[in-house]
C-alpha positions in Angstrom: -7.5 8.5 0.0 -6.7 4.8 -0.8 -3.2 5.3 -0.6 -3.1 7.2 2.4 -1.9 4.1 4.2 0.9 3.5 2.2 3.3 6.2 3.8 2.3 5.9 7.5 6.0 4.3 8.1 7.7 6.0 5.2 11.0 5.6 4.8 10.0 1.9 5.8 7.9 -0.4 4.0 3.8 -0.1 4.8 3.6 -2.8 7.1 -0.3 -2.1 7.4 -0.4 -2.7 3.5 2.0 -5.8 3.5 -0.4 -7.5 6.0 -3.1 -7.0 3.8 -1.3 -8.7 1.1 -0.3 -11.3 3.4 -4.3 -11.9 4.6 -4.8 -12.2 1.4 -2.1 -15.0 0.2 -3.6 -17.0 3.9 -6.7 -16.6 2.4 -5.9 -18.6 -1.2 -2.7 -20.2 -0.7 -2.4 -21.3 3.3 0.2 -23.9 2.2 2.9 -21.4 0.5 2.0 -18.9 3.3 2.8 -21.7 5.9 6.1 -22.3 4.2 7.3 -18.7 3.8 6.3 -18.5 7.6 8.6 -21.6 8.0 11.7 -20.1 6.3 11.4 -17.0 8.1 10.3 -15.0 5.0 7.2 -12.1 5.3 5.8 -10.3 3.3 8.6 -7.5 3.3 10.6 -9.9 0.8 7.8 -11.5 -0.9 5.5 -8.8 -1.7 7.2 -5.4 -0.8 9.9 -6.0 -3.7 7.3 -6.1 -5.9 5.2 -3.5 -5.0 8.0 -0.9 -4.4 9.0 -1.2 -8.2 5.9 -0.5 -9.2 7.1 1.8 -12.5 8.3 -1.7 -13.9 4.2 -2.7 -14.0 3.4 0.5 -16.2 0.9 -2.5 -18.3 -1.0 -2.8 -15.3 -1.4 0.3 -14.5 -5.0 0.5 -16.8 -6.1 -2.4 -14.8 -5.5 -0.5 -11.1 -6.4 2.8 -11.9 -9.7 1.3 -13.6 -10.7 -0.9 -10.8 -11.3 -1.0 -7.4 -8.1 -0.3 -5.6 -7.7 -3.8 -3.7 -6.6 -5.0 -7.7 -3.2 -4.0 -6.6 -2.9 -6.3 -3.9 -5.1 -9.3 -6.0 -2.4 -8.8 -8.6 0.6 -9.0 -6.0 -0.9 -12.0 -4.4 -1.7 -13.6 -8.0 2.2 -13.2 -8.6 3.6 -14.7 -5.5 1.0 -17.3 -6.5 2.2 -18.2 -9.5 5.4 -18.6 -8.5 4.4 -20.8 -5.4 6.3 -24.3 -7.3 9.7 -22.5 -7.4 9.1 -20.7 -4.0 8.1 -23.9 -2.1 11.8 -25.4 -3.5 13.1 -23.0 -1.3 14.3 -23.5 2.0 17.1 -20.4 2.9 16.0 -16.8 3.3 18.6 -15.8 0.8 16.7 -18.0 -1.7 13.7 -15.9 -1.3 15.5 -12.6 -1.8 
């Protein structure tokens, strides 16, 4: 049942799910949310990249099939995060991708 959300636009990404994701990052990081907004970059390039390669993360999977399933976003949102210095250097779309 949690993921039932996830393929309501399948082929495309789960916009209903990116938008959590991107809630989330307003939430904790307004300013790097403010700049993606800025250069034109959502959450389709900052977060769906990551979430779509999800058999890359096979060391995380303990932690999201142990907890409550929100982790998965938390740990998306805890990436983009971390890479807010390098993210806030850029200014071009094609930077972000």
């Amino acid at each position: 049942n949690w993921g039932q959300h996830w393929f309501e636009y399948f082929p495309n990404p789960p916009l209903n799910v990116l938008s959590l994701a991107e809630n989330v990052l307003a939430h904790h990081d307004k300013e790097l949310l403010q700049h993606f907004v800025a250069c034109g970059v959502t959450s389709q390039l900052y977060a769906w990249p990551l979430l779509e390669t999800l058999e890359e993360w096979l060391k995380l999977f303990d932690n999201v099939f142990s907890n409550h399933p929100s982790f998965l976003l938390m740990a998306v949102v805890a990436y983009v995060t971390c890479c807010r210095a390098p993210l806030l250097l850029c200014t071009d779309k094609k930077d972000f991708e």
